[in-house]
C-alpha positions as CSV (number, residue, x, y, z in Angstrom):
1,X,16.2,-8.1,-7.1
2,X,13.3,-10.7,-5.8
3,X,15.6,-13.4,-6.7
4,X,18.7,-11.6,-5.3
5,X,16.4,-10.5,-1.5
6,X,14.7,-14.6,-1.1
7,X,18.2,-16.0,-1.7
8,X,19.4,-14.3,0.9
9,X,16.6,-14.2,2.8
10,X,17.2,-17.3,5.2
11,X,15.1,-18.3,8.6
12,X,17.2,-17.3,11.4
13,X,16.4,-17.2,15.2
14,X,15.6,-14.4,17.3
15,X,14.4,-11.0,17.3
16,X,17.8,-8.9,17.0
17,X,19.3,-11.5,14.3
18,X,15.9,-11.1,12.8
19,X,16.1,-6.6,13.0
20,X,19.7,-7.2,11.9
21,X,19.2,-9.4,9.1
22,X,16.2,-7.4,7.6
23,X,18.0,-4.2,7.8
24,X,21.5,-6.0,6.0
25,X,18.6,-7.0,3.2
26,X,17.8,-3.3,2.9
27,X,21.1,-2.0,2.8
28,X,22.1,-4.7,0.2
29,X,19.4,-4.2,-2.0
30,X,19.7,-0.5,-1.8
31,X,23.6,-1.1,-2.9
32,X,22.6,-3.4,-5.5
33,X,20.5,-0.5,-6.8
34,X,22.9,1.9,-6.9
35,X,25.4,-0.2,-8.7
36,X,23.0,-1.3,-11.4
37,X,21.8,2.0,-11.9
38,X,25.3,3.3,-12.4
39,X,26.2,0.6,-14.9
40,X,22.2,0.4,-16.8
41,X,19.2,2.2,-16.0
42,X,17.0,0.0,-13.3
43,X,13.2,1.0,-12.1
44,X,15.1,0.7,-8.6
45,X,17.1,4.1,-9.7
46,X,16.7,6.3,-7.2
47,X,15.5,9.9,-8.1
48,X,18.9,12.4,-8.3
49,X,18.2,15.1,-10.7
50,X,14.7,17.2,-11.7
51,X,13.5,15.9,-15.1
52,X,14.1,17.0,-18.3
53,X,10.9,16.2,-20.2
54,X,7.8,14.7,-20.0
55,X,7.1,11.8,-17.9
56,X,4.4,9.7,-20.2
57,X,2.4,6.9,-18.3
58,X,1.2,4.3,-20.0
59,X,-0.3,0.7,-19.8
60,X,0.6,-2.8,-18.7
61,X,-1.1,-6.2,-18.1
62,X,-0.2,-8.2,-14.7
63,X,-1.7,-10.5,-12.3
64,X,-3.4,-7.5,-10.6
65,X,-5.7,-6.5,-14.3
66,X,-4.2,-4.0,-16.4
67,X,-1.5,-1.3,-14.6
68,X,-0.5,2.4,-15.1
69,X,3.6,1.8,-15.8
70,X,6.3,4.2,-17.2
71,X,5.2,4.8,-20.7
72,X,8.7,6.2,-21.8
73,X,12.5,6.8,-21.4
74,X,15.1,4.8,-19.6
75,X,12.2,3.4,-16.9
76,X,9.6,2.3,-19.7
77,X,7.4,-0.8,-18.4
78,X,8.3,-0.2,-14.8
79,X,5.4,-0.3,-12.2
80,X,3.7,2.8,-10.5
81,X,1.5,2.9,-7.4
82,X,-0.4,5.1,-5.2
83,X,-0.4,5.7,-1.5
84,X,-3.5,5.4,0.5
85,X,-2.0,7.7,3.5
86,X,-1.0,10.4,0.7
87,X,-4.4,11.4,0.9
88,X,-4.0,13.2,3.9
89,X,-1.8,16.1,1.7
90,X,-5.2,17.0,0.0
91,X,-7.6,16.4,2.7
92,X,-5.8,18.2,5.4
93,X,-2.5,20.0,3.8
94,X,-0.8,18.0,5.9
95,X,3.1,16.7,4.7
96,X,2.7,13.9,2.0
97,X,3.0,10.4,3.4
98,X,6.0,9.3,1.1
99,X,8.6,12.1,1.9
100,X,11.6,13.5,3.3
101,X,10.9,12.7,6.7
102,X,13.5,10.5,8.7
103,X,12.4,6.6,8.8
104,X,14.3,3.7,10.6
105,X,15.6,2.9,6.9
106,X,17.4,5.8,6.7
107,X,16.7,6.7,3.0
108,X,14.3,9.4,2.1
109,X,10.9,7.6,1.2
110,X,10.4,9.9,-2.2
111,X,13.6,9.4,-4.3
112,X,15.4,6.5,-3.1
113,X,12.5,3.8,-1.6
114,X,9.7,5.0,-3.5
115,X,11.0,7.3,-6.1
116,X,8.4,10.1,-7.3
117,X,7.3,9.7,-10.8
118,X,8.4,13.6,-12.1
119,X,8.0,15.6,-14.7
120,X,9.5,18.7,-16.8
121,X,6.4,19.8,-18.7
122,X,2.4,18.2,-18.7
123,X,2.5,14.0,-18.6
124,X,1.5,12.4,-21.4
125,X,-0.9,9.8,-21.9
126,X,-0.1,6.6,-23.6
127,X,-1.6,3.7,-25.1
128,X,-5.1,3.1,-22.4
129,X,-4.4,6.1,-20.0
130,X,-7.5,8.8,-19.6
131,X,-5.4,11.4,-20.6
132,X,-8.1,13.7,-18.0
133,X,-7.2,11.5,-14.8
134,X,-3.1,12.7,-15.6
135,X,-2.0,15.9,-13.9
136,X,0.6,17.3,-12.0
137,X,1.3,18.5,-8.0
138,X,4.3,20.7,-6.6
139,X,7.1,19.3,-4.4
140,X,9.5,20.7,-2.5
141,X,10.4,17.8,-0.2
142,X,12.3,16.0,-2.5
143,X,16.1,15.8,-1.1
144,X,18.7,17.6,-3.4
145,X,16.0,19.4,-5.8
146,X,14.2,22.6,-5.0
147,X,10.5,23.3,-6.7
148,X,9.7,19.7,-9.0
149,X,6.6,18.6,-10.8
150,X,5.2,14.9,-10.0
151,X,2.8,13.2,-12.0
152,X,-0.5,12.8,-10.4
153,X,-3.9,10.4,-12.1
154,X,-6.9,11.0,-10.9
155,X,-5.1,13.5,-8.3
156,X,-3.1,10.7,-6.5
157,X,1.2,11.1,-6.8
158,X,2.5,8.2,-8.4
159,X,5.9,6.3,-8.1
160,X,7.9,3.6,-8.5
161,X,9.5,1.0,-6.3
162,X,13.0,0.4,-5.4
163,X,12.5,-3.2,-4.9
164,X,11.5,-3.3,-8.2
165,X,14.1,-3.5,-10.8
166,X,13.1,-4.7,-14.2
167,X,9.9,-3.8,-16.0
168,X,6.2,-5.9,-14.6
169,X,8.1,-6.5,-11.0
170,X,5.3,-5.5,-8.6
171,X,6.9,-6.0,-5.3
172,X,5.1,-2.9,-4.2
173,X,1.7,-4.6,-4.8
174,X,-0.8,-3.9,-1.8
175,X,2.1,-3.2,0.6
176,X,1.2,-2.1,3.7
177,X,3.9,0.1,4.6
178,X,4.8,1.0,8.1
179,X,7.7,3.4,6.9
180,X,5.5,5.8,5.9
181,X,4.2,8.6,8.3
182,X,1.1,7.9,8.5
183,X,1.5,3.9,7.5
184,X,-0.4,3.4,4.5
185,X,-0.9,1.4,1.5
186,X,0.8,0.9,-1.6
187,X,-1.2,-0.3,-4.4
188,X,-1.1,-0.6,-8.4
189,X,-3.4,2.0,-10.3
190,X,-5.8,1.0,-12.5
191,X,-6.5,3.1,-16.0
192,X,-10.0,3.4,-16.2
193,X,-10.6,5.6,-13.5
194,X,-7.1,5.8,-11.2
195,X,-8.2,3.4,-8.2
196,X,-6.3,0.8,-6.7
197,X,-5.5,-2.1,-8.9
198,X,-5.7,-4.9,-6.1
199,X,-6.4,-7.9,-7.9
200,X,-8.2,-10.8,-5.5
201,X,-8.6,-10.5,-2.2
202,X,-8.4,-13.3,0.1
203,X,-9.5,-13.6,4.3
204,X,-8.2,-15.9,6.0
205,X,-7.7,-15.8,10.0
206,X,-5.0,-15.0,12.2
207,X,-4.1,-15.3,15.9
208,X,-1.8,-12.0,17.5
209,X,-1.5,-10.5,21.1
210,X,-3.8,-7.6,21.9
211,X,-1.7,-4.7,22.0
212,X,1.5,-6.4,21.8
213,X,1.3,-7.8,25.0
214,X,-2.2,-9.0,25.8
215,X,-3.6,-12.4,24.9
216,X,-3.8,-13.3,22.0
217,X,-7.4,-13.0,20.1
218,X,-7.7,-15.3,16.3
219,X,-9.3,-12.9,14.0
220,X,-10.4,-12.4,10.5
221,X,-7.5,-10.5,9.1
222,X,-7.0,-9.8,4.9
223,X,-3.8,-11.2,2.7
224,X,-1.4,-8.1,2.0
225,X,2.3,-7.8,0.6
226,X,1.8,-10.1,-2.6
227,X,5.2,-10.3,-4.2
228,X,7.1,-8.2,-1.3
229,X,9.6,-10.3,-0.7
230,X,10.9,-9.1,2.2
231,X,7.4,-9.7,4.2
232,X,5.0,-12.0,1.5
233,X,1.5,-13.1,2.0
234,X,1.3,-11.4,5.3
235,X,-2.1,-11.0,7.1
236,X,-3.4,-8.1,9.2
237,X,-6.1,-7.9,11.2
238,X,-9.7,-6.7,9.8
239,X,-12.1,-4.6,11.6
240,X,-15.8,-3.7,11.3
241,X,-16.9,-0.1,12.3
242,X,-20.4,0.2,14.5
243,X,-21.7,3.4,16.0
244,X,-21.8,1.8,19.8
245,X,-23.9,-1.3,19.5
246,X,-22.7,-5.1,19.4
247,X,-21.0,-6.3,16.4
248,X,-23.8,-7.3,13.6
249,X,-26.2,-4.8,14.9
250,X,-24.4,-1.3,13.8
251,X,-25.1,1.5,11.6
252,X,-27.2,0.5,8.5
253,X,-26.0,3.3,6.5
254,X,-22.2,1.9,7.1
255,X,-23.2,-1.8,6.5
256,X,-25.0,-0.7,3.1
257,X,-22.4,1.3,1.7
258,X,-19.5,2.1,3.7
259,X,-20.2,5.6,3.9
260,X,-19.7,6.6,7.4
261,X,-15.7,5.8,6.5
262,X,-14.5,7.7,4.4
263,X,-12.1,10.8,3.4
264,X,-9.7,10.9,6.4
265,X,-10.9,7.9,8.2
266,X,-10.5,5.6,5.4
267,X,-6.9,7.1,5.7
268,X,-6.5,5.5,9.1
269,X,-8.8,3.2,8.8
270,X,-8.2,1.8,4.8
271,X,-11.3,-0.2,3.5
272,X,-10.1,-4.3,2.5
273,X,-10.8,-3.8,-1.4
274,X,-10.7,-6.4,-4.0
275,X,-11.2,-6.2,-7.7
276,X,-12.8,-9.4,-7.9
277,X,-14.9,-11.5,-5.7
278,X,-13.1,-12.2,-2.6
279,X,-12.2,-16.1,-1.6
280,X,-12.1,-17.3,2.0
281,X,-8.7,-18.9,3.0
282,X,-8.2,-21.0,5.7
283,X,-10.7,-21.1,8.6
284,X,-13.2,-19.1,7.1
285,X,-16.6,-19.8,5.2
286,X,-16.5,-18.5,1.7
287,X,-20.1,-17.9,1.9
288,X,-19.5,-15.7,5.0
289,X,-17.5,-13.1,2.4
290,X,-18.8,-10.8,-0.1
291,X,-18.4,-6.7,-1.5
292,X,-20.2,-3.6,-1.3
293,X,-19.3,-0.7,-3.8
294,X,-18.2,2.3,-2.4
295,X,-18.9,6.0,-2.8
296,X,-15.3,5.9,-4.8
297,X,-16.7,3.4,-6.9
298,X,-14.1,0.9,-5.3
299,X,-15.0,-2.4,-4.1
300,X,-14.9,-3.4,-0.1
301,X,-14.9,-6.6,0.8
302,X,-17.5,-7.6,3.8
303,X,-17.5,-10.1,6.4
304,X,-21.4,-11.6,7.1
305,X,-22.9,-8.3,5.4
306,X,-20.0,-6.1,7.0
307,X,-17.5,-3.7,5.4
308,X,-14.3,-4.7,6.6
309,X,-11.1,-2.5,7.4
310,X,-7.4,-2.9,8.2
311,X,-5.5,-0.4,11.0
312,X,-2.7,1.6,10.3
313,X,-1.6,1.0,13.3
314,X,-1.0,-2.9,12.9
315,X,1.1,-1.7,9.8
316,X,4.8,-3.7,10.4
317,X,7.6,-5.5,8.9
318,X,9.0,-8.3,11.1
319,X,13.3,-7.3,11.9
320,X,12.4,-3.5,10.5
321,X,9.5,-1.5,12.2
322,X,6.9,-2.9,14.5
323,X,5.7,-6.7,15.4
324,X,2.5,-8.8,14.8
325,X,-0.1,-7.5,16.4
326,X,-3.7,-5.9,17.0
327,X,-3.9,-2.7,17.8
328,X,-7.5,-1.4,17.3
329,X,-9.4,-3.4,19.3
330,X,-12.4,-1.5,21.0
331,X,-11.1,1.6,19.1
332,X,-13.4,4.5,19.6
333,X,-12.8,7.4,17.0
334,X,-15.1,10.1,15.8
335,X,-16.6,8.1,13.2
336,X,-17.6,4.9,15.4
337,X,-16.1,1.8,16.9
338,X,-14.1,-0.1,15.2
339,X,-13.4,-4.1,16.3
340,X,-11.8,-7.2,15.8
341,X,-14.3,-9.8,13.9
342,X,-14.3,-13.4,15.4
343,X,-14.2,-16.1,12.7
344,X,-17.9,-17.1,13.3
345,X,-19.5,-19.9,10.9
């Protein structure tokens, strides 16, 4: 499928040849699917029927450290990931992020883009999965199937990828995915303890309008979409959080831990995280860079002592949903400020 999507994938001019060409992409990758699944099973199958066993989750090494995959059955080896904005279901009881609801794709988010891992019975654990972290939530959003069972670690839903279509593919890999309601991110799970799998972070920095339409500001922004190959190696716009004051000065609680964002603001609000130390790209000082460990026990990168965060409002994919852009500038929510970071020495 990545081969298939960058062949066709060519530079062409303009915003509507750009929307028109991006959705053609989808629709062709989404009929490619279909036909391969009819002929061979594919991890880009798209969920149509409730399961008839046990889903079992197993183990997998990749670029990102070792991965939860498919452990069994017609999709063994194929990637699973988590959703930052699914969160909100067992924060607030609010819908899951990856559902039913209509997108500008067409296709409902939780069997056909990102098809829900489910299960007939409890999963099992394979070869390096905590067989505590596995469990189980109830959904009745999924299109054509009533009351289904899908397999949860460390109580986050976890599914596949329909870009993906043969086992280690990880186009899904630290997506940040407008489609979703509200935009999140997709990442791969680690085994040890269920949190995102995100492999190396890098900063580099980035010049985008304010709001669309204002002048443009050159940020610090973080390296997202790894392998998606409809939107690779894209950068979004990082933020700091203060409680009021000038940026460096905030809350020393926050810039010691990243406590004050957490729960549903880090839903809005997701924390830059690396599994490794983080590497400065171009225009930035890689002494300027460094982590904090979180209350999660996941690692946030920091920008000159600061945790640093990306909007889920500046969530897009160029000819789909949205355009380059930062939107949280001067944000004031009930947590703090958030801001822009200027690429200081």
């Amino acid at each position: 499928m990545t081969t298939l999507l960058r062949r066709l994938g060519t530079p062409v001019a303009g915003r509507a040849t750009a929307a028109a060409l991006t959705l053609g992409l989808v629709a062709v990758a989404l009929q490619f699917s279909s036909s391969a699944s009819a002929q061979s099973s594919s991890c880009a199958d798209p969920v149509a029927s409730a399961p008839t066993g046990p889903a079992t989750v197993s183990t997998a090494s990749t670029p990102f450290g070792k991965v939860l995959v498919v452990g069994s059955g017609a999709y063994s080896g194929c990637s699973l990931y988590l959703l930052t904005s699914d969160r909100l279901h067992a924060l607030s009881g609010a819908p899951f992020a990856c559902s039913d609801n209509a997108n500008v794709i067409g296709k409902p988010c939780d069997t056909v883009l990102w098809p829900a891992l489910l299960t007939e019975g409890a999963p099992i654990a394979g070869p390096g999965v905590n067989p505590a972290l596995l469990g189980t939530v109830t959904r009745t959003d999924l299109p054509g199937l009533s009351s289904v069972r899908q397999v949860t670690y460390a109580g986050q839903p976890l599914y596949r990828f329909f870009l993906d279509e043969t086992p280690g593919e990880t186009e899904g890999a630290n997506l940040v995915d407008p489609v979703t309601s509200p935009a999140g991110i997709w990442y791969l799970v680690e085994p040890r303890r269920g949190r995102p799998a995100t492999g190396q972070a890098q900063l580099q920095v980035e010049s985008a309008p304010v709001g669309g339409t204002g002048p443009a500001q050159t940020v610090v922004a973080a390296l997202m979409n790894n392998d998606f190959s409809l939107f690779p190696h894209a950068t979004f716009p990082a933020y700091t959080l203060t409680t009021g004051h000038e940026w460096g000065v905030g809350d020393s609680h926050e810039m010691e831990d990243g406590g004050v964002c957490q729960e549903q603001c880090a839903v809005y609000w997701p924390p830059v995280l690396t599994s490794e130390p983080p590497i400065a790209g171009p225009g930035l000082d890689q002494d300027a860079l460094g982590t904090i460990m979180r209350p999660d026990g996941t690692r946030q990168v920091t920008y000159h002592d600061r945790p640093l965060y990306l909007f889920s409002n500046d969530a897009h994919i160029p000819g789909l949903i949205g355009t380059q852009t930062i939107n949280g500038v001067d944000a004031s929510t009930p947590w703090g400020v958030f801001n822009t970071i200027p690429p200081l020495p």
